[in-house]
GUTIBA-86997 format. One record per residue (C-alpha): chain; x, y, z. Coordinates in steps of 0.2 Angstrom, whole numbers, plus 5000, padded with zeros to 4 digits. Example, Ala and Ser with C-alpha at 12.3 -4.5 7.8 and 13.67 -1.06 7.14 Angstrom:
GUTIBA-86997
{mol=A c1=5062 c2=4978 c3=5039}
{mol=A c1=5068 c2=4995 c3=5036}
This chain:
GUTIBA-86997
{mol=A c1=4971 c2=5349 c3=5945}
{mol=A c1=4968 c2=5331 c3=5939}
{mol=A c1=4977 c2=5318 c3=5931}
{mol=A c1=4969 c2=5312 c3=5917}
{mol=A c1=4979 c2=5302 c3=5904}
{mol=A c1=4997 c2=5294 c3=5904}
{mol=A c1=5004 c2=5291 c3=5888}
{mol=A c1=5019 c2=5279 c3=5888}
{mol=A c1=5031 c2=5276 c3=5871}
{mol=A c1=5045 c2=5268 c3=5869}
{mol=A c1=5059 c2=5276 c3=5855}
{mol=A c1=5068 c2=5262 c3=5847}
{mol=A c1=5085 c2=5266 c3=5837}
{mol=A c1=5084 c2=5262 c3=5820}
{mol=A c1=5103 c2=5261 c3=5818}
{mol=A c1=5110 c2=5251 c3=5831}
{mol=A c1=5128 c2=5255 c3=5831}
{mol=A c1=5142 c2=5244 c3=5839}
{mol=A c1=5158 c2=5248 c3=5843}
{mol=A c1=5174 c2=5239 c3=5837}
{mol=A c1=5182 c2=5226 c3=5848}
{mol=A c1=5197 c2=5238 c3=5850}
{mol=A c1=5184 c2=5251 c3=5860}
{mol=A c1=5176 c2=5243 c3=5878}
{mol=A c1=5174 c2=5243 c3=5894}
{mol=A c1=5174 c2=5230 c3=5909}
{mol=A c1=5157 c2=5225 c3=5913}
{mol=A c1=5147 c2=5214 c3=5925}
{mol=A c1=5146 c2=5200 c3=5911}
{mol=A c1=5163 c2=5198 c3=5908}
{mol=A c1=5167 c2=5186 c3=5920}
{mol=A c1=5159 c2=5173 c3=5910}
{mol=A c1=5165 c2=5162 c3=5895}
{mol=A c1=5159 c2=5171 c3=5879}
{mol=A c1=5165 c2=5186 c3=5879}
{mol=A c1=5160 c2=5194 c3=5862}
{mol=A c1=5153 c2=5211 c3=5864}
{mol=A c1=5150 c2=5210 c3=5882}
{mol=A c1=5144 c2=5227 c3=5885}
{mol=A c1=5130 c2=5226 c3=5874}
{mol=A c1=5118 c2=5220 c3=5886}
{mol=A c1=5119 c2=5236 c3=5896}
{mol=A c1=5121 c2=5246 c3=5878}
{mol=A c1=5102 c2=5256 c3=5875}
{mol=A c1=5095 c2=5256 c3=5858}
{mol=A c1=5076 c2=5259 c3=5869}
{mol=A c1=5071 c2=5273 c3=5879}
{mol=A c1=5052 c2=5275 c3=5885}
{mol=A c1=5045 c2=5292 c3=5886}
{mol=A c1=5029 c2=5296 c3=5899}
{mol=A c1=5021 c2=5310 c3=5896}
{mol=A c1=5004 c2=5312 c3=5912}
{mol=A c1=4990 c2=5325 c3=5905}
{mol=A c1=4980 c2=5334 c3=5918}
{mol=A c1=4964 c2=5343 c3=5915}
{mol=A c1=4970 c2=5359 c3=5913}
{mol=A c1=4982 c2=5354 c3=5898}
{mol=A c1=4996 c2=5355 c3=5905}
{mol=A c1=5009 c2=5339 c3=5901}
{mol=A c1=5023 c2=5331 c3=5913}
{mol=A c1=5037 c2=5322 c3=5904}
{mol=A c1=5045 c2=5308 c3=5911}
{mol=A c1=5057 c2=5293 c3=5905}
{mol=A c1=5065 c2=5278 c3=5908}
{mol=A c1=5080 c2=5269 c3=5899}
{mol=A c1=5078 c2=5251 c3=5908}
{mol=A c1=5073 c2=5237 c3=5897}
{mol=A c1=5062 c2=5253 c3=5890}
{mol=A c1=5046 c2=5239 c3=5882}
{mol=A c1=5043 c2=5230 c3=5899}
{mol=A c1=5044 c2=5245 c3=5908}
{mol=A c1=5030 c2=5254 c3=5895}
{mol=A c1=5019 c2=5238 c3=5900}
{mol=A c1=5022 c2=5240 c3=5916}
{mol=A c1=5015 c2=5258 c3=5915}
{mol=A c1=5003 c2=5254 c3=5904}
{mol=A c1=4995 c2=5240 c3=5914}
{mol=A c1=4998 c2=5242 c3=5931}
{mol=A c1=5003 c2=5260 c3=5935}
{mol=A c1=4991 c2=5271 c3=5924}
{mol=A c1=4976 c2=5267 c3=5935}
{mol=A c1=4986 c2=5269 c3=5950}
{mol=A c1=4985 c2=5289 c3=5947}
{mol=A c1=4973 c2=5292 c3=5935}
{mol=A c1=4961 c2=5305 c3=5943}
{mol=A c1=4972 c2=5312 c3=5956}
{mol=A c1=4982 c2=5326 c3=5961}
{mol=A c1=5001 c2=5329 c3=5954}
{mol=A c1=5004 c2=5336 c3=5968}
{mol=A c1=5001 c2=5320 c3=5981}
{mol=A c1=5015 c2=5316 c3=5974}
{mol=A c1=5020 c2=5308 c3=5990}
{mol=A c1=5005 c2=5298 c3=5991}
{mol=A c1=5005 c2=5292 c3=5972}
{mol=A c1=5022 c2=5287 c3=5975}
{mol=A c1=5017 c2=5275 c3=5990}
{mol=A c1=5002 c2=5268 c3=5980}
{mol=A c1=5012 c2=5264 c3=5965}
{mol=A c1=5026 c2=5255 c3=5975}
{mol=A c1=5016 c2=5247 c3=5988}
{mol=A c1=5006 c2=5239 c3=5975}
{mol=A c1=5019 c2=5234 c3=5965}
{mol=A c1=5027 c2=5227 c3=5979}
{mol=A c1=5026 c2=5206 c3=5976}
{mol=A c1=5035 c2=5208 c3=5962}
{mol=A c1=5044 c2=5226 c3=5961}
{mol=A c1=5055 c2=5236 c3=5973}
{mol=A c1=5069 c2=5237 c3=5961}
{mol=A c1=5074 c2=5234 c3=5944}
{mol=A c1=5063 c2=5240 c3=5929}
{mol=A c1=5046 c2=5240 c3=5942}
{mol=A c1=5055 c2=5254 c3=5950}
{mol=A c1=5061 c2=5261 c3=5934}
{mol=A c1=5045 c2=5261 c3=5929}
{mol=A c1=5037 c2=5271 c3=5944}
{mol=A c1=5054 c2=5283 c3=5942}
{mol=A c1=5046 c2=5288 c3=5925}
{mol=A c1=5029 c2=5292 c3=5931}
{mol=A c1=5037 c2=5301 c3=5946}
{mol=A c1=5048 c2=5311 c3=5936}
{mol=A c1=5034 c2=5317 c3=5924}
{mol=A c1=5024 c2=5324 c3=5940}
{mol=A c1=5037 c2=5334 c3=5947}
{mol=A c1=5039 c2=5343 c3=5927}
{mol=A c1=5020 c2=5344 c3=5931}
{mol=A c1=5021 c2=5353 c3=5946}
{mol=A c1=5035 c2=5363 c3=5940}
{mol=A c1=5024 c2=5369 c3=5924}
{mol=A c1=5008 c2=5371 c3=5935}
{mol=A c1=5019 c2=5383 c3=5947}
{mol=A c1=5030 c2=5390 c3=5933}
{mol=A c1=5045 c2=5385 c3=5942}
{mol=A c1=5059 c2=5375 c3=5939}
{mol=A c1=5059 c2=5356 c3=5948}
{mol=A c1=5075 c2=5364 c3=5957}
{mol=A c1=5067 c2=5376 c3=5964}
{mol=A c1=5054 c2=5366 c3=5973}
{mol=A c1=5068 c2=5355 c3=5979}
{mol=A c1=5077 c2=5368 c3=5988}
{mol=A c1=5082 c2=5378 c3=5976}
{mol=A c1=5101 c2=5387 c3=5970}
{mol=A c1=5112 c2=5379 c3=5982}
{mol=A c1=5127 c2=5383 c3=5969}
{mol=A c1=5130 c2=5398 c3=5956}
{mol=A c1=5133 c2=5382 c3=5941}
{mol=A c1=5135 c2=5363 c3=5941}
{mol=A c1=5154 c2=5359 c3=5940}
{mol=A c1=5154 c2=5341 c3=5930}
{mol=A c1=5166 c2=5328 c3=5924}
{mol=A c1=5170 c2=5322 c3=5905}
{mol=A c1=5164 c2=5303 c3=5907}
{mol=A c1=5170 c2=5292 c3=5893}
{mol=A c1=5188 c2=5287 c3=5891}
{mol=A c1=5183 c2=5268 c3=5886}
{mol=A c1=5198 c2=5257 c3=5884}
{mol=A c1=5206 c2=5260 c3=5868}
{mol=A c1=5223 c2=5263 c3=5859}
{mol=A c1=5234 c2=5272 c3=5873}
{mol=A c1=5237 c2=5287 c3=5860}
{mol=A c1=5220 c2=5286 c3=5857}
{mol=A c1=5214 c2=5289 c3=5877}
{mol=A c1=5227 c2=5302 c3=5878}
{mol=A c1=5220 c2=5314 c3=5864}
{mol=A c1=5202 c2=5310 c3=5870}
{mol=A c1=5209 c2=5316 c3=5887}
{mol=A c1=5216 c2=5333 c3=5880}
{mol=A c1=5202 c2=5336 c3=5872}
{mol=A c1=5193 c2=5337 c3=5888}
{mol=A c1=5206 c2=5347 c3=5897}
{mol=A c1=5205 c2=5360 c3=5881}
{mol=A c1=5187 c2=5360 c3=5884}
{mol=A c1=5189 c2=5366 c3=5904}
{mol=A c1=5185 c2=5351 c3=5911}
{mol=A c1=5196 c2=5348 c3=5927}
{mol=A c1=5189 c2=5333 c3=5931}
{mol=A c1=5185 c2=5314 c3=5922}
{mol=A c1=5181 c2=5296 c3=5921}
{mol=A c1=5190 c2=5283 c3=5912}
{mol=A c1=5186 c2=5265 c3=5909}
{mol=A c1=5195 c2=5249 c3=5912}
{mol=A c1=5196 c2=5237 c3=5899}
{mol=A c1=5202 c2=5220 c3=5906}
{mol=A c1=5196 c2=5207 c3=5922}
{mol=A c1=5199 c2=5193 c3=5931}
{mol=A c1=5201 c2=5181 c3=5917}
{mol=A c1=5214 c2=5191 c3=5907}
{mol=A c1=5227 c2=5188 c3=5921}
{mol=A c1=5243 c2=5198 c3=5926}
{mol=A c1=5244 c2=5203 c3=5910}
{mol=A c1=5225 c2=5212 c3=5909}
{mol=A c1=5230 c2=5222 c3=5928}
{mol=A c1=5247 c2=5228 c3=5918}
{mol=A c1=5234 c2=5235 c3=5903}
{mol=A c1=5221 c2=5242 c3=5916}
{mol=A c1=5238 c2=5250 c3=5924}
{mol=A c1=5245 c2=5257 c3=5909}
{mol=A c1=5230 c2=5265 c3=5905}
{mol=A c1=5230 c2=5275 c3=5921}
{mol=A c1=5248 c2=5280 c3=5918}
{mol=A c1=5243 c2=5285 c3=5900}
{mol=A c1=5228 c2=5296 c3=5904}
{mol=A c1=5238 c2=5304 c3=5920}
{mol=A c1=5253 c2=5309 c3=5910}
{mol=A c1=5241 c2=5320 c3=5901}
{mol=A c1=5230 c2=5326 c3=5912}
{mol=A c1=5245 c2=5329 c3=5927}
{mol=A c1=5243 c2=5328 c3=5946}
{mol=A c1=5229 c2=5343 c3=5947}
{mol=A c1=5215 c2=5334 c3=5937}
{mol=A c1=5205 c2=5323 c3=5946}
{mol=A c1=5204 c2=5305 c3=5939}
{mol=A c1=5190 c2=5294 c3=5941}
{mol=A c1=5191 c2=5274 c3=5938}
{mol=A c1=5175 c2=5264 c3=5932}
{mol=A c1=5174 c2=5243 c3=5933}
{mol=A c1=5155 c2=5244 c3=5929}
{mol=A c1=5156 c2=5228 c3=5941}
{mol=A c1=5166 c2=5219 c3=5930}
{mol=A c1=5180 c2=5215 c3=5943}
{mol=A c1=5177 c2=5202 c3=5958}
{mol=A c1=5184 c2=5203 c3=5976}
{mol=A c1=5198 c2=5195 c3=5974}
{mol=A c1=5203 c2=5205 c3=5961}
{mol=A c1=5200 c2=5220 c3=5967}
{mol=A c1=5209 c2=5217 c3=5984}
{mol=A c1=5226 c2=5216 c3=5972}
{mol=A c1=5223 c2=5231 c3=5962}
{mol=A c1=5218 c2=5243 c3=5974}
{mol=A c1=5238 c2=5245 c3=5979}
{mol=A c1=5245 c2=5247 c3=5962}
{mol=A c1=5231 c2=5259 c3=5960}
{mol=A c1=5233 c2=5270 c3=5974}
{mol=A c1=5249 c2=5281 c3=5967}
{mol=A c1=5238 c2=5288 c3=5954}
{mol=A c1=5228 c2=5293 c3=5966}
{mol=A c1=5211 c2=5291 c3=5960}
{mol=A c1=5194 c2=5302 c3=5966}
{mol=A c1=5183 c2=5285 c3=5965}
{mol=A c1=5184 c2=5267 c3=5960}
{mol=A c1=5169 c2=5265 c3=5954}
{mol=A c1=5157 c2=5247 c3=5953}
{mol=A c1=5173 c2=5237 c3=5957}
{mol=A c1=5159 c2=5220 c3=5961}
{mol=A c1=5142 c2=5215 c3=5956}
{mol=A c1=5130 c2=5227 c3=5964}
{mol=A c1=5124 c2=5213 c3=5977}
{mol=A c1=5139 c2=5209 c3=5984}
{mol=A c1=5137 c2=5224 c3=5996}
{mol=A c1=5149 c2=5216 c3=6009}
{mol=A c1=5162 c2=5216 c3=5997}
{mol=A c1=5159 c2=5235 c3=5996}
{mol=A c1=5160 c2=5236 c3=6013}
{mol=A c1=5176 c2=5225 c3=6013}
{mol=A c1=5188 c2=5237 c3=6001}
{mol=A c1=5180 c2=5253 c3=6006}
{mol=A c1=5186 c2=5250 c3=6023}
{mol=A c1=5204 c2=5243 c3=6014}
{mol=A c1=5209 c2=5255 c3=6006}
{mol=A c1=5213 c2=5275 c3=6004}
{mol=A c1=5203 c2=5274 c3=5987}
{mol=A c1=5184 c2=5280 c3=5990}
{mol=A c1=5173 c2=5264 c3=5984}
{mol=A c1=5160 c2=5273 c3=5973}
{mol=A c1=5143 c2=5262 c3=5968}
{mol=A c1=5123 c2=5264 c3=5967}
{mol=A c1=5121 c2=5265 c3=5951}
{mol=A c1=5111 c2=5249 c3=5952}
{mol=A c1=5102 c2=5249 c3=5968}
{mol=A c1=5085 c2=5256 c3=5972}
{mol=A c1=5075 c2=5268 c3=5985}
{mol=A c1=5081 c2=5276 c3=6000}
{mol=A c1=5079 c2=5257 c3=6009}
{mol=A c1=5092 c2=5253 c3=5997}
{mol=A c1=5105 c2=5266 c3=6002}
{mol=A c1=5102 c2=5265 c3=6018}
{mol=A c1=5107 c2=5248 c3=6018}
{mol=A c1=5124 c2=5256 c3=6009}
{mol=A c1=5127 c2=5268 c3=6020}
{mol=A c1=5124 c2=5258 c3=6037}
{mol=A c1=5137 c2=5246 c3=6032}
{mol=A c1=5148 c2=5260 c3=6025}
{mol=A c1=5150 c2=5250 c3=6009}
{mol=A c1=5153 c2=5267 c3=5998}
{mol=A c1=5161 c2=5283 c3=6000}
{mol=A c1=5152 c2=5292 c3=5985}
{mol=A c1=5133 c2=5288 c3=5981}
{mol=A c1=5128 c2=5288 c3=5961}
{mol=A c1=5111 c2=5285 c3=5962}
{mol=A c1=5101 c2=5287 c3=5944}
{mol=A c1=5083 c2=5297 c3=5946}
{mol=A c1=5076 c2=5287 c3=5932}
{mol=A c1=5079 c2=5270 c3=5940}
{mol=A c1=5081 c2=5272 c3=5958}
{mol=A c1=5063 c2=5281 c3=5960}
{mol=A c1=5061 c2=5294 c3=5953}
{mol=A c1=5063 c2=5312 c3=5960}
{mol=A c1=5053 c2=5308 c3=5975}
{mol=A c1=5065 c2=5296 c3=5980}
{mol=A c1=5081 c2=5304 c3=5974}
{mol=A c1=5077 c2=5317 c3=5986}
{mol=A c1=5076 c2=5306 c3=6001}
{mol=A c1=5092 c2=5299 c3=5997}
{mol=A c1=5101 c2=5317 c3=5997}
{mol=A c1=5094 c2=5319 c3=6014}
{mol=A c1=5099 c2=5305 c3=6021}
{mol=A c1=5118 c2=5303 c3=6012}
{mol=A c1=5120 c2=5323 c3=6018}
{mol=A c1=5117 c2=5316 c3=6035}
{mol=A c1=5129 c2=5300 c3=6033}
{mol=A c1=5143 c2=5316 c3=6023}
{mol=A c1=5142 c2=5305 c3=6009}
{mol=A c1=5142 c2=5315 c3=5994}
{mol=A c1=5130 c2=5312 c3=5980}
{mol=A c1=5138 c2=5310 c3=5962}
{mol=A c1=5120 c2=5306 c3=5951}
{mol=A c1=5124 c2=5293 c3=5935}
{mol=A c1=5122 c2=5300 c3=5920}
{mol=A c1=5120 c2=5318 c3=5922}
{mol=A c1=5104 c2=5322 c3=5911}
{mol=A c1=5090 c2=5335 c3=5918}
{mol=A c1=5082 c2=5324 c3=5930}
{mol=A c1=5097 c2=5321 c3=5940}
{mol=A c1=5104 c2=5338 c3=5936}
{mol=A c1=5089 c2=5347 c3=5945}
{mol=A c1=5091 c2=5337 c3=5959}
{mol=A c1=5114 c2=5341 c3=5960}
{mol=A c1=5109 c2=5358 c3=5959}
{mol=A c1=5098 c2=5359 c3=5977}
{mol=A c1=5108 c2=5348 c3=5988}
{mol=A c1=5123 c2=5352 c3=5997}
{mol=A c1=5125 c2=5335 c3=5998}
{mol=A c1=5129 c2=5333 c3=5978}
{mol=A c1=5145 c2=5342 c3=5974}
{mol=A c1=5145 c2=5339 c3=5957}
{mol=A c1=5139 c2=5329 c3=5941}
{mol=A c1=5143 c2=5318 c3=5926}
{mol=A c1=5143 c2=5324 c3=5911}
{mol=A c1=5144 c2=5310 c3=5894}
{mol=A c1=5151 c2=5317 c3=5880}
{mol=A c1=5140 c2=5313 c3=5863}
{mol=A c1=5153 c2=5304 c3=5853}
{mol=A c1=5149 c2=5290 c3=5836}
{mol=A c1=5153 c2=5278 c3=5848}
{mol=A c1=5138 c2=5267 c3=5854}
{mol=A c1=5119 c2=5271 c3=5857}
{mol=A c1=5119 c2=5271 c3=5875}
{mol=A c1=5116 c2=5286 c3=5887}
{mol=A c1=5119 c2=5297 c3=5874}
{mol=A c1=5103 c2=5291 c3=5867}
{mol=A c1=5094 c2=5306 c3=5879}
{mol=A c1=5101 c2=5320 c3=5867}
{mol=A c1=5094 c2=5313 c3=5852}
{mol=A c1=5074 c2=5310 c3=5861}
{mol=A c1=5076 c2=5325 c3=5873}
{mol=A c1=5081 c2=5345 c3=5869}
{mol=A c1=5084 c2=5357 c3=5883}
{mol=A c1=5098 c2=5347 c3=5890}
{mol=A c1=5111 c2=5362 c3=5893}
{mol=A c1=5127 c2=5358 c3=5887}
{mol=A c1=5145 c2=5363 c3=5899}
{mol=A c1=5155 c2=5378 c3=5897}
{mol=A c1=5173 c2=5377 c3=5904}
{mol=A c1=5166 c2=5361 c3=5914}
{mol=A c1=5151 c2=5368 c3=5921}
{mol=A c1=5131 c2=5370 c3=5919}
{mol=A c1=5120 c2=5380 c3=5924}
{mol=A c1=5100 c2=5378 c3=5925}
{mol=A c1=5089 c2=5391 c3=5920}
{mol=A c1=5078 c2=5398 c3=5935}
{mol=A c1=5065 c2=5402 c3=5925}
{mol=A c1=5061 c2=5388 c3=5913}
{mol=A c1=5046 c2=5380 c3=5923}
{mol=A c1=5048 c2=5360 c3=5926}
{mol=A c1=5063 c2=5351 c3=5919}
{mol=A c1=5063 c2=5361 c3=5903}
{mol=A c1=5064 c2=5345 c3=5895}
{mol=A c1=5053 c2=5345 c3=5876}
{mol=A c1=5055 c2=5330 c3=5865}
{mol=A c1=5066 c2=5334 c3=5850}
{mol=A c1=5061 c2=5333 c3=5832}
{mol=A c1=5077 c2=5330 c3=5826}
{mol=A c1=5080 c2=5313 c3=5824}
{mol=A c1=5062 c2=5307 c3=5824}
{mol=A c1=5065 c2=5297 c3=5810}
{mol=A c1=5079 c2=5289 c3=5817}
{mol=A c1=5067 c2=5278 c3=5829}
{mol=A c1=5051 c2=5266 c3=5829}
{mol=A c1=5042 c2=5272 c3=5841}
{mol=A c1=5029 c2=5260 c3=5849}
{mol=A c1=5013 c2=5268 c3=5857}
């Protein structure tokens, strides 16, 4: 079996949605002067789908969400001929040959994205060419179903996150992430908001539901070193992205501070990268994303080395790539799980390019052990919805 032709589009949105002010979430770029709609620099309205032909017929599908048209060029002009005319199944090898060369000028960011999307499509490859699910090749069941958590809960009216809360206890979910709306520049009276938010989502969901918190790095040090104790009595899973993704000393500094695990990853890169994490003990749940930090290749070497750290693994963004690999690890408990709500075009954008996603029952998934690959098909749904730039 040979490769023999990657084909990389990007899917545009046509209908880029924004949410109103009242609806946000703290964010890395909030700490400058202008706020305005902060989050919409981390909002998708792109996704890039790879899909790598072999000479047999058989098609890998792949995808990255990461500044999606650099990352097509990036595929287009410097990975294609990196695989072109080999094996799927040297994954290993392609996997070295696309990140050495890249290496000047890659090792994280959209270069790494980029090789994640190529990666992932050969593992849906060799899943197809075997007629097993990506799972299964990884190590197989190492759970009867996936529990997840209900991740959403932006910062809105307090009513408001208290239904959206129930709603998620009524669908049997016992676990989920909320966001915080205010920072460092909003004063004592931001950290009052950000605390009353916390009250208004536990008073719902009581003391037997776990709670996670999410900064999405839009917090600082300082900051953090003051609301970690009014936080602690709700008694939170995670704190998660409290700091900018670099400042992995100061990840270190309040994981070691505080009874609160310091969850992060999100936005770091190959197992060198977590390994830097994890010898510095700078988080206390890992949250890697298979489409940015590798691909499944790398993914897997990071479960491997966080079961031998006992630092769980909690993927961003739950979607089949990451699901795959939750399912055949003991080192990955469980996974997130975003709701699809008219909110924003972000990681929801997956469901409306992708079918085959399963959806939760009672708070849990399940993979299908005999759908071959991902079981991932591009949807013809909402086509027309998108440009889409070959």
């Amino acid at each position: 079996m040979k490769i023999t032709n990657v084909r990389a589009r990007t899917f545009e949105w046509k209908g880029h949605t924004v949410p109103p002010q009242a609806h946000f979430c703290s964010n890395a770029m909030d700490q400058l002067w202008d706020r305005g709609d902060s989050m919409g620099t981390f909002r998708f309205h792109g996704w890039t789908v790879v899909e790598v032909e072999t000479d047999d017929g058989l098609v890998g599908i792949g995808n990255v969400a990461l500044a999606p048209r650099i990352a097509k060029a990036i595929i287009d002009q410097y990975l294609t001929p990196l695989v072109i005319g080999h094996d799927p199944f040297d994954y290993e090898y392609l996997w070295q040959r696309m990140y050495r060369s890249t290496h000047a000028w890659g090792r994280k960011g959209v270069a790494m994205a980029a090789i994640s999307a190529i990666d992932i499509a050969l593992w849906d490859l060799m899943g197809k060419a075997t007629g097993r699910p990506v799972f299964k090749l990884l190590g197989g069941r190492t759970k009867e179903k996936i529990p997840c958590y209900a991740s959403k809960l932006y910062r809105t009216d307090l009513k408001e996150m208290q239904d959206e809360a129930q709603r998620y206890l009524d669908q049997g979910f016992t676990s989920m992430k909320m966001r915080f709306g205010y920072g460092p520049k909003d004063g004592p009276q931001g950290m009052r908001e950000n605390l009353n938010s916390v009250a208004a989502v536990r008073e719902v969901i009581g003391d037997d539901v776990d709670l996670m918190l999410e900064c999405y790095m839009g917090w600082n040090l300082e900051y953090t070193k003051r609301m970690l104790p009014k936080l602690e009595k709700f008694e939170p899973r995670w704190l998660e992205e409290p700091v900018i993704a670099d400042d992995i000393d100061g990840y270190a500094e309040l994981n070691q501070l505080t009874s609160i695990p310091i969850s992060g990853g999100e936005h770091e890169f190959t197992s060198y990268g977590f390994k830097q994490l994890l010898d510095k003990k700078a988080v206390s749940v890992v949250q890697y994303d298979t489409n940015r930090v590798g691909g499944i290749t790398a993914a897997h070497k990071i479960n491997a080395l966080c079961e031998a750290y006992s630092v769980p693994v909690i993927p961003h963004a739950g979607q089949m790539h990451n699901y795959h690999l939750t399912m055949s690890t003991l080192a990955s408990p469980m996974s997130e799980f975003f709701p699809v709500h008219d909110v924003e075009v972000g990681n929801e954008l997956f469901y409306y390019i992708f079918k085959g996603d399963p959806e939760p029952v009672n708070g849990f998934i399940d993979l299908d052990d005999n759908k071959p690959g991902l079981g991932l098909t591009i949807s013809q749904r909402y086509l027309d919805q998108f440009n889409i730039i070959e």
